[in-house]
Biotite code that builds the C-alpha atoms (Angstrom):
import biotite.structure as struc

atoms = struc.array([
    struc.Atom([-2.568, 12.333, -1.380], chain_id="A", res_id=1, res_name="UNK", atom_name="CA", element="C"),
    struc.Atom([0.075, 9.517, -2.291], chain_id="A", res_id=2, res_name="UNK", atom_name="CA", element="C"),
    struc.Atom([-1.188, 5.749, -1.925], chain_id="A", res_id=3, res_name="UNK", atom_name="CA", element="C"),
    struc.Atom([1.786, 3.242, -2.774], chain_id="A", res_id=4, res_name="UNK", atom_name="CA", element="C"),
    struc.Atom([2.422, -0.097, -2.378], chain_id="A", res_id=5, res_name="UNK", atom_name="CA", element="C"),
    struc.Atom([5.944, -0.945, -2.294], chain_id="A", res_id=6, res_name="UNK", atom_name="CA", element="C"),
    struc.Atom([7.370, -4.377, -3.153], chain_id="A", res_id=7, res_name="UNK", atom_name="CA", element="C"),
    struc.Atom([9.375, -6.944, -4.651], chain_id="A", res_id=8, res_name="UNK", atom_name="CA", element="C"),
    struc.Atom([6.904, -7.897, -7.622], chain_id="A", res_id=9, res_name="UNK", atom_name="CA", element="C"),
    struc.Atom([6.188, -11.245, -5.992], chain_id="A", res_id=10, res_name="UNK", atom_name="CA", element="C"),
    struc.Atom([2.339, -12.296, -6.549], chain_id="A", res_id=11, res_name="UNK", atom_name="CA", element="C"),
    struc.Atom([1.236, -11.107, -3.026], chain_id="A", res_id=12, res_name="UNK", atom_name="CA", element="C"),
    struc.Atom([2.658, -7.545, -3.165], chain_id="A", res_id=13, res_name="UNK", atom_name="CA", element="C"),
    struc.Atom([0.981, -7.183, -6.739], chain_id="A", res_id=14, res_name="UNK", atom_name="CA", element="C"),
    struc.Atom([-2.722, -8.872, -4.885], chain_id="A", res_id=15, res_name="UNK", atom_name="CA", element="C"),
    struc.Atom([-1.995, -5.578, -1.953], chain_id="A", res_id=16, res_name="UNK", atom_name="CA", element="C"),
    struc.Atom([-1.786, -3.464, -4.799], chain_id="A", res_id=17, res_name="UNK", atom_name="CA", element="C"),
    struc.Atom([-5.442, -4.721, -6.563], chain_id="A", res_id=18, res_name="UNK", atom_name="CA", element="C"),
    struc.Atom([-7.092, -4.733, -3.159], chain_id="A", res_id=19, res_name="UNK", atom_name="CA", element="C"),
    struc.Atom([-5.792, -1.062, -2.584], chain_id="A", res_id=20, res_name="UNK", atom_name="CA", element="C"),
    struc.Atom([-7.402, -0.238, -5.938], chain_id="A", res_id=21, res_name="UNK", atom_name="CA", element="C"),
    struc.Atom([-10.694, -1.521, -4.964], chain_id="A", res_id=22, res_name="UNK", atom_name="CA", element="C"),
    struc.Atom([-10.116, 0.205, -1.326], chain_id="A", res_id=23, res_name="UNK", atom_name="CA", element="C"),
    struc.Atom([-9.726, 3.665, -2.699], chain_id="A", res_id=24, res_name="UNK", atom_name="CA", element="C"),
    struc.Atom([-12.122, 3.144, -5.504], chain_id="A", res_id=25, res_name="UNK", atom_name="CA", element="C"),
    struc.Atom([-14.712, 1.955, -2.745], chain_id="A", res_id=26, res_name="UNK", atom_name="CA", element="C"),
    struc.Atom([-14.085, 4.935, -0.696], chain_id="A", res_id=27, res_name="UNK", atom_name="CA", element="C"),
    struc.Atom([-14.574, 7.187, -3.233], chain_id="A", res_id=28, res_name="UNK", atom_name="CA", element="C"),
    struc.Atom([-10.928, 8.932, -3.514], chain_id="A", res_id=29, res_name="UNK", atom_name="CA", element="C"),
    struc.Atom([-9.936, 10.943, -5.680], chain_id="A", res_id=30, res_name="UNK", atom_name="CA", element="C"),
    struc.Atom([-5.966, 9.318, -5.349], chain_id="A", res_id=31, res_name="UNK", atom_name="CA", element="C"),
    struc.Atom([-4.107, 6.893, -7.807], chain_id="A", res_id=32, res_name="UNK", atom_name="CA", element="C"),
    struc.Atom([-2.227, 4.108, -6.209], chain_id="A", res_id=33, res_name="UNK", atom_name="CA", element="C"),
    struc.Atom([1.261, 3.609, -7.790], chain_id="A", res_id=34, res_name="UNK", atom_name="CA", element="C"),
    struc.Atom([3.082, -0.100, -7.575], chain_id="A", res_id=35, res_name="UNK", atom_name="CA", element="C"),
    struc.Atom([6.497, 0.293, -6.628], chain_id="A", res_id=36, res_name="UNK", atom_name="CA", element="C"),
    struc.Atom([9.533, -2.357, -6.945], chain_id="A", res_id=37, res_name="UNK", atom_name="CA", element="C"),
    struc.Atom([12.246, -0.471, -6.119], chain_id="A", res_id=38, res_name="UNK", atom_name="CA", element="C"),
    struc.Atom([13.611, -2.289, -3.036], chain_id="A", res_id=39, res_name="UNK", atom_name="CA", element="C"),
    struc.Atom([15.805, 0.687, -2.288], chain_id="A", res_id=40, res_name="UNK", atom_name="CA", element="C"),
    struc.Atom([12.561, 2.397, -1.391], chain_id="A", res_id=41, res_name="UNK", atom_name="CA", element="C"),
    struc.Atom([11.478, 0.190, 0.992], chain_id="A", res_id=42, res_name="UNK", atom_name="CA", element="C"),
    struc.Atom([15.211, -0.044, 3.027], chain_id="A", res_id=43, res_name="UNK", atom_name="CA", element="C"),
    struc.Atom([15.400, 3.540, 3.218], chain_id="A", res_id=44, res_name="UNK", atom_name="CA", element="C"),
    struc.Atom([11.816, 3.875, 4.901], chain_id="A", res_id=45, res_name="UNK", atom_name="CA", element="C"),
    struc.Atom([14.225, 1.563, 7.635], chain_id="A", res_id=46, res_name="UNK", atom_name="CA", element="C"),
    struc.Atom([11.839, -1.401, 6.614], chain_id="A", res_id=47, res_name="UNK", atom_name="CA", element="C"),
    struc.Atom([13.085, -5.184, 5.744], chain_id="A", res_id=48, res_name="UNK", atom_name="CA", element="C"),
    struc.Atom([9.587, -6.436, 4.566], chain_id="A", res_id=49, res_name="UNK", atom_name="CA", element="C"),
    struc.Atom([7.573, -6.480, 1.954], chain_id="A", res_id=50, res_name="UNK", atom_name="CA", element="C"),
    struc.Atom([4.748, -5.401, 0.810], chain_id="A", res_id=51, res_name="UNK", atom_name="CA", element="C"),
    struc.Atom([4.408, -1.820, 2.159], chain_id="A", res_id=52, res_name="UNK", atom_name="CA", element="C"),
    struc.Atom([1.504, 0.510, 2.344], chain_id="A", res_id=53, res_name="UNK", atom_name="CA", element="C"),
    struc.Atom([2.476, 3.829, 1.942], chain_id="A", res_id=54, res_name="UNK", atom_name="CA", element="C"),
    struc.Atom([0.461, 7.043, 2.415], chain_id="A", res_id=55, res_name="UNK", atom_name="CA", element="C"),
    struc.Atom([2.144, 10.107, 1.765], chain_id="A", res_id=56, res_name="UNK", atom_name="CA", element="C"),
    struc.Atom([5.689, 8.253, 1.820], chain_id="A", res_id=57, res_name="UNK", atom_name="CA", element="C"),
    struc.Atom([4.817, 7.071, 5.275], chain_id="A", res_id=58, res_name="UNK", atom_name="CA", element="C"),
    struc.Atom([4.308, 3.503, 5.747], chain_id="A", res_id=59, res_name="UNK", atom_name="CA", element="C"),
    struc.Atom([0.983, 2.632, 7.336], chain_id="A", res_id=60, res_name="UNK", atom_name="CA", element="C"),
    struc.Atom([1.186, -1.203, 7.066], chain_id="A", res_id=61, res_name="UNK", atom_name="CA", element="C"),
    struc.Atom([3.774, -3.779, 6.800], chain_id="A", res_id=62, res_name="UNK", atom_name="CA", element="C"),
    struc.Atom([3.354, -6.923, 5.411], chain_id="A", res_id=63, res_name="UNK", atom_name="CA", element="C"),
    struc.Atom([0.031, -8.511, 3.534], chain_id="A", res_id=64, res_name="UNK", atom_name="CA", element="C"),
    struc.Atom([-3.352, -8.661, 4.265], chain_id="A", res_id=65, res_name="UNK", atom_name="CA", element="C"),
    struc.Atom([-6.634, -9.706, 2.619], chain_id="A", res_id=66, res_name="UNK", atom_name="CA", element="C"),
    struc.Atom([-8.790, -7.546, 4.423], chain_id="A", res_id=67, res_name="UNK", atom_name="CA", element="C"),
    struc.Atom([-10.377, -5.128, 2.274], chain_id="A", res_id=68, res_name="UNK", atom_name="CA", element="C"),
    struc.Atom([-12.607, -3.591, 5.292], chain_id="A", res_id=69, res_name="UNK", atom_name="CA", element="C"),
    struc.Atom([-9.070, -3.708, 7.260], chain_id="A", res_id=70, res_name="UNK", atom_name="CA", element="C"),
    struc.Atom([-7.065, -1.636, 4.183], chain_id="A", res_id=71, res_name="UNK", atom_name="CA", element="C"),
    struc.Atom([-9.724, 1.098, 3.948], chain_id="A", res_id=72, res_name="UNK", atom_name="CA", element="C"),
    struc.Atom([-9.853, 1.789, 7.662], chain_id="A", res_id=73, res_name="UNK", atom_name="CA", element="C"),
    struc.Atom([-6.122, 2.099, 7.718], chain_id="A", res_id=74, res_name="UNK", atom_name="CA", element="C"),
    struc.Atom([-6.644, 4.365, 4.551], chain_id="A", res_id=75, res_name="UNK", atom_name="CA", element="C"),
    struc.Atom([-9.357, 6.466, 6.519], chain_id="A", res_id=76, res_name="UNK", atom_name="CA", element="C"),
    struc.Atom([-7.254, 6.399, 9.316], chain_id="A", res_id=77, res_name="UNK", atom_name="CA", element="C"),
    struc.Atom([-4.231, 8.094, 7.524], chain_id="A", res_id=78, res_name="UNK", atom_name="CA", element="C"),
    struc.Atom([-5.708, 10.660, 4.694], chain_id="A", res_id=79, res_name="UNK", atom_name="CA", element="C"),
])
């Protein structure tokens, strides 16, 4: 399984990234989460926002959001 968040390097899209960590680490999966700035990325998944939660190269959520409890059902949801 591949768990990425995808943005610009702007402070939100690295705080996505830390609460993914603690997501998956919660959950107890055995997956990395990769940070990804390449903006290229993001166009070609035919997006025009940032941050991005992928799984598997698919993107499961758009834009940020706090929720921890909200990120790991999304996570559960897509695995």
């Amino acid at each position: 399984m591949k768990i990425e968040v995808l943005g610009s390097g702007c402070p939100t899209c690295k705080k996505l990234y830390e609460i993914t960590q603690k997501a998956v680490s919660e959950l107890g999966l055995d997956a990395n989460v990769e940070y990804t700035t390449d903006v290229q990325k993001i166009i070609q998944m035919g997006l025009m926002q940032s941050p991005v939660l992928a799984i598997n190269n698919n993107p499961v959520m758009v834009g940020f959001n706090s929720d921890i409890e909200k990120i790991k059902g999304i996570i559960k949801r897509n695995i």
